[in-house]
N, C-alpha and C positions, 0 to 999 in steps of 0.2 A: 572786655570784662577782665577775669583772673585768670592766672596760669593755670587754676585747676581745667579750665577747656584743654591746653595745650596737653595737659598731663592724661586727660581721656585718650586723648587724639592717639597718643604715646602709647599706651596698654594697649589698647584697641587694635594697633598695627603690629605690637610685638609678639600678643597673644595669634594674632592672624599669621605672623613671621614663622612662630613655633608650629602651628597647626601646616605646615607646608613642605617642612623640613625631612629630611630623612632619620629615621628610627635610631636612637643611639645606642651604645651599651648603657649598663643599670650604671656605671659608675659615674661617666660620662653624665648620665640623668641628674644621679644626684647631686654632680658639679655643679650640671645649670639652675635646678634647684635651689643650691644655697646664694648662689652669685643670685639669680634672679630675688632672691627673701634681702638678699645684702642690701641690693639697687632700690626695692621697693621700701625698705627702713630710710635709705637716705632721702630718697623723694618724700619720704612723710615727715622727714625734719628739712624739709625744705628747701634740699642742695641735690644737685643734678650731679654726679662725680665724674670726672675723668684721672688720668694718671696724678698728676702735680695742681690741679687745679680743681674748683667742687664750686659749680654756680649755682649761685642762689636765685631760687623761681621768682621771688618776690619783687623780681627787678623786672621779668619778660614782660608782662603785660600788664596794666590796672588801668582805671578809667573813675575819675572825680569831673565835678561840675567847672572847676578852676582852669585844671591841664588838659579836660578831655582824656584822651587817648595818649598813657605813661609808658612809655616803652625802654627800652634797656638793656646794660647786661653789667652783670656783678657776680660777685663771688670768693670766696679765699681760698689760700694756699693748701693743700692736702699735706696728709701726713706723710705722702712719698717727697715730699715737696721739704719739708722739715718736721722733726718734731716737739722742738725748741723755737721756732720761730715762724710768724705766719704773717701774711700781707694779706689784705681787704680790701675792696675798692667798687662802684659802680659810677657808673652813667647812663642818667636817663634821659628822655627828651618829652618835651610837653606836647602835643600837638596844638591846641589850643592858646595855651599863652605864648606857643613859640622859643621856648627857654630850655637850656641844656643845664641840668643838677647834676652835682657829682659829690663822691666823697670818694679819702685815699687814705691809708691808715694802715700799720702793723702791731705786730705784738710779737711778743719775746716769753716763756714759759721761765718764772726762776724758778720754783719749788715743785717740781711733778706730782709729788705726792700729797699734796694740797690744789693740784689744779691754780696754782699762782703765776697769773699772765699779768703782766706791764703794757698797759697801750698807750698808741697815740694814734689820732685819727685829725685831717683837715674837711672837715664839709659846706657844700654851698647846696641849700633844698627848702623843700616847703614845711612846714607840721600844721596841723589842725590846731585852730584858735579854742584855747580852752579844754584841751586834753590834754590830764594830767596824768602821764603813764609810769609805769616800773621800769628805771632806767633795766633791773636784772633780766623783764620778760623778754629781751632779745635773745634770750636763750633759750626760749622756748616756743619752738614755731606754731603758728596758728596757717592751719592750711587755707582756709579758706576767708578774707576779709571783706563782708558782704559793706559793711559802712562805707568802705572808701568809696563806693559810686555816687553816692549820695551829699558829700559833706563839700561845703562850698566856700568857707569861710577858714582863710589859711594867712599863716603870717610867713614872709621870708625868714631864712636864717643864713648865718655863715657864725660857724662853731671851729674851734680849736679844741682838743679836749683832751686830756692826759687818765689815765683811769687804771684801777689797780681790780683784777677779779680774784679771789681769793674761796676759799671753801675751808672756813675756821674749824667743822668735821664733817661727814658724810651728809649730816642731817639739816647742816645750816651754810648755805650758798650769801656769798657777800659780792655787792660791787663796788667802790668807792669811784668818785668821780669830780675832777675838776675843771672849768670849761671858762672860756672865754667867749660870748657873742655878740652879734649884732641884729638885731630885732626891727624887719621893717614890717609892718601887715599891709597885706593886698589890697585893703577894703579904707572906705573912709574914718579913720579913727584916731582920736587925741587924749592921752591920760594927764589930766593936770594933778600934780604931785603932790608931797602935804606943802613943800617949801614952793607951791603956787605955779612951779614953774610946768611950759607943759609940753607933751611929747606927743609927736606923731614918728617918730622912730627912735630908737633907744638901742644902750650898749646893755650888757648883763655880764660879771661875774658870780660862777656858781659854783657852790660843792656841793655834791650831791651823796649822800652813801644811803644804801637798798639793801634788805634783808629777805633770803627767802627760809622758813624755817617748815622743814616737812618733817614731825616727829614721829611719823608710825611709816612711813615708806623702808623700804629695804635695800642697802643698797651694798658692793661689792669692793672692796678693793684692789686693784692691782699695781702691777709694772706701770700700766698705761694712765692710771689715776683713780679717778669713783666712778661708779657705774650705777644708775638707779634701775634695781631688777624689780622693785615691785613697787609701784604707785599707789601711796594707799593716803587718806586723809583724813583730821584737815588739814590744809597748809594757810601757814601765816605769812604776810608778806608786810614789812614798813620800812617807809624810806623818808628823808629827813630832806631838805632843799634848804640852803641857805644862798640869798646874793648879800654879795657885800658892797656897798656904797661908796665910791670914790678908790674901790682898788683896780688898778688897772682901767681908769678911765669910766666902769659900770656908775649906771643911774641912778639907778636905786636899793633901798634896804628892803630887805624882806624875807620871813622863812615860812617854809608851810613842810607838812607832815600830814604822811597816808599812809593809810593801812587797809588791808586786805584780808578777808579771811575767807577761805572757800571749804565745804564741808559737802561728801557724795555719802551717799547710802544707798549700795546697792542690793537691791531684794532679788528674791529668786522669776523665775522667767523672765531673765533680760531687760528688766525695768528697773528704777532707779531714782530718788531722789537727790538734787542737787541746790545748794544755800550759798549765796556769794552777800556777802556784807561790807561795803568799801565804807570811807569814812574818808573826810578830808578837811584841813583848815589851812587857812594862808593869813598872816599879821603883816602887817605895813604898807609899804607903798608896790602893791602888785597890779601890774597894768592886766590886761583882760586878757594877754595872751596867756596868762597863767595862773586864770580861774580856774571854776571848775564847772564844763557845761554839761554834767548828767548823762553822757553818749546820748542825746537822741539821734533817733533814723526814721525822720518822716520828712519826705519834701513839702515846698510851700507851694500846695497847687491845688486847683480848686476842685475837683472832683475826688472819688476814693480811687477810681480808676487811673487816673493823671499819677496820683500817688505810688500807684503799682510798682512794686521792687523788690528788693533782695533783705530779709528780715536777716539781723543781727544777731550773735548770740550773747551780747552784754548789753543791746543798747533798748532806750526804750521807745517801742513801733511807733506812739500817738505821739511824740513828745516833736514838735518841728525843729528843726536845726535854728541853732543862734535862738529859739525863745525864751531862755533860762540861763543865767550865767549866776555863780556864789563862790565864794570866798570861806564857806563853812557847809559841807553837804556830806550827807548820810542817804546810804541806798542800800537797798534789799531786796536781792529777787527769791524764787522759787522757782526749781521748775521741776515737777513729776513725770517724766517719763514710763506710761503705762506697758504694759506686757505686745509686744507686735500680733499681730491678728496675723494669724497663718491661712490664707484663704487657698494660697499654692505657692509650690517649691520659691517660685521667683516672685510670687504680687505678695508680701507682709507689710502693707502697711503702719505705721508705728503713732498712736497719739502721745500727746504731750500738753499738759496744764502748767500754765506759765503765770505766776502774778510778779507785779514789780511796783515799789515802792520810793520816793525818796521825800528829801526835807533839806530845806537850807537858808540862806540868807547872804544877804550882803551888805558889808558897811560902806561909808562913803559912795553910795553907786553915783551919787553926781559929779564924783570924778571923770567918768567915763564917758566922754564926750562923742557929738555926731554918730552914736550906736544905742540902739534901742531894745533894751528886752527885760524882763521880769524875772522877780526871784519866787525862792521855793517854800517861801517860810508857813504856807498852808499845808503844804505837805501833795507829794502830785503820787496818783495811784493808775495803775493799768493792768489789765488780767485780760487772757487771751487761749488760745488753744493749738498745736500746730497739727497738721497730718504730716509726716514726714515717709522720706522714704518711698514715694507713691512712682517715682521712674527716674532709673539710675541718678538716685540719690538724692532727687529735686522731690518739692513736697510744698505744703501750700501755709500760711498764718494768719489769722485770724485776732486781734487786737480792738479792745475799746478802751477807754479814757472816761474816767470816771471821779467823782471826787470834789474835793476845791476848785479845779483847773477844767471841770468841764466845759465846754462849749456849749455856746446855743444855738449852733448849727450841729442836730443829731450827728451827720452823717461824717462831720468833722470829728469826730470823737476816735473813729473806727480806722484801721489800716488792716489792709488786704494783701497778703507780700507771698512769696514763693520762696522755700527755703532751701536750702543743699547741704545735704549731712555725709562725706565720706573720711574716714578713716585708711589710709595705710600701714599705718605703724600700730 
């Protein structure tokens, strides 16, 4: 599964470590205190520290249909390590396909007080066909990634990529990005072009530049750079993709642009509403690994039980992997997070009302040869409900499918999944 098992396993023994120990002074206490709040911040962004080096969890363990069982190790340079200059690097191994991925890359800080890093990175790895993500959210870790067990449809890559981060003020977070690749997909598939000609593997050059803009957050500055001390919303996120045709050897022409907008309202007793609104188009000659396929998280299998999984927090439960691919898609969730039911000190239960919406379309789909799936131009809907929270930190979803895109097998409509909700940071 995910690093978060390794990270229970972690607390679990440390807190057992401390209950064993002999009594300290108050001072002493307080030491272990902050150091212990220090450790527990870093692991909720992701990185495991030592002296000169801070590994990234996201590399220990994961598990997709493609690689099986993803193991690894990765991480970058600490700040005792430099603070003007940083190296990054992982490998992992597949068990399944048998294949060893890596990437190796550093960066250089020019301007501190803008947060202004110079990189360069070499990568050889997999990405999911038809997720179109924010080159910036790598800066923001997501602790728990329930889709990747699920997603089975992956294209190779090997990227070269030069990238500029930049923080134009506190408030508005920039990444620019230019890349050179090579594009094989795992799966049987061929894109014939507008000038006829046609690909089952392909080059790409890319610029990419991502905007993140948070205007009500609060944030700090120092010596050290910006500091966001209060997370408040909404925040806006757009990024821009351009490939260019015949530079550097790339196949094809094309640009696409996505935007993001996420909006919480939090009420009183610990409950909360939450609004995410993405939005995507792509013009020209885009092969299908840089559609846009809706996150779904539901396997192709014939029962709801077969289906049984790890519910997502973007994607949508009914929606099966590879059934919907567009060139033009709008999505909309909802989710209500109700007041926790305090039944006792440790059992609160917490509900959760979830609807999700999208819409889309695609041109030329008879481009896309030897691959078969549907677009969204009806408009596809699903509403659901979670219990979370019900034993350390697992809980259960509840998901139907309803609309243009229903089924006429009832029981096909519905997903049955288990969730896991923890916070560190």
């Amino acid at each position: 599964m995910q690093s978060s098992w390794l990270i229970i396993c972690f607390f679990a023994l440390l807190n057992l470590g401390q209950s064993q120990t002999n009594p300290k002074g108050k001072t002493e206490q307080q030491n272990d205190t902050i150091k212990k709040a220090k450790l527990i911040r870093y692991i909720g962004n992701g990185y495991f520290p030592t002296k000169y080096f801070d590994f990234d969890l996201r590399y220990l363990i994961k598990y997709n249909q493609f690689e099986g069982f993803r193991t690894g190790l990765g991480g970058v340079t600490s700040k005792n390590f430099s603070n003007r200059f940083r190296i990054t690097g992982y490998t992992v191994y597949g068990f399944l396909d048998r294949k060893y991925k890596y990437s190796i890359g550093g960066g250089f800080k020019v301007f501190p007080n803008s947060n202004t890093w110079i990189n360069a990175s070499y990568t050889k790895d997999l990405h999911e066909t038809g997720s179109s993500n924010f080159i910036i959210d790598k800066r923001f870790f997501q602790f728990f990634e329930p889709r990747l067990i699920n997603i089975e449809l992956f294209h190779k890559y090997i990227s070269k990529i030069v990238s500029i981060e930049h923080q134009i003020s506190p408030k508005i977070v920039t990444e620019t990005e230019f890349s050179v690749r090579k594009i094989a997909p795992t799966y049987s598939y061929a894109y014939r072009a507008s000038q006829n000609r046609k690909f089952s593997r392909f080059d790409l050059t890319l610029a990419r530049i991502s905007m993140q803009w948070s205007p009500f957050s609060v944030f700090v500055k120092s010596d050290k750079g910006v500091k966001e001390t209060k997370n408040e919303y909404p925040k806006f996120t757009l990024q821009y993709t351009k490939s260019f045709r015949d530079v550097l050897k790339s196949d094809f022409n094309f640009s696409k642009i996505d935007f993001r907008t996420i909006q919480q309202f939090d009420h009183a007793s610990n409950s909360n509403t939450r609004l995410v609104l993405t939005a995507g188009l792509a013009q020209g000659d885009v092969p299908i690994t840089h559609m846009y396929n809706a996150y779904p998280n539901n396997v192709n299998k014939e029962t709801i039980m077969q289906r049984f999984s790890v519910a997502g927090n973007t994607g949508f439960e009914t929606m099966y992997f590879n059934e919907f691919f567009s060139d033009r898609l709008v999505t909309f969730q909802c989710k209500h997070v109700l007041e926790p039911l305090k039944i006792t000190p440790w059992f609160q239960p917490q509900f959760a009302l979830i609807t999700k919406h999208a819409i889309g379309n695609m041109r030329h789909q008879n481009r896309h040869e030897d691959i078969e799936f549907n677009t969204l131009e009806q408009g596809y809907s699903e509403s659901g409900i979670e219990i979370n929270k019900l034993f350390l930190g697992f809980g259960l979803s509840f998901s139907y499918r309803y609309g243009a895109y229903h089924l006429s097998r009832f029981e096909d409509n519905f997903a049955f999944k288990f969730t896991f909700n923890m916070k560190l940071n």
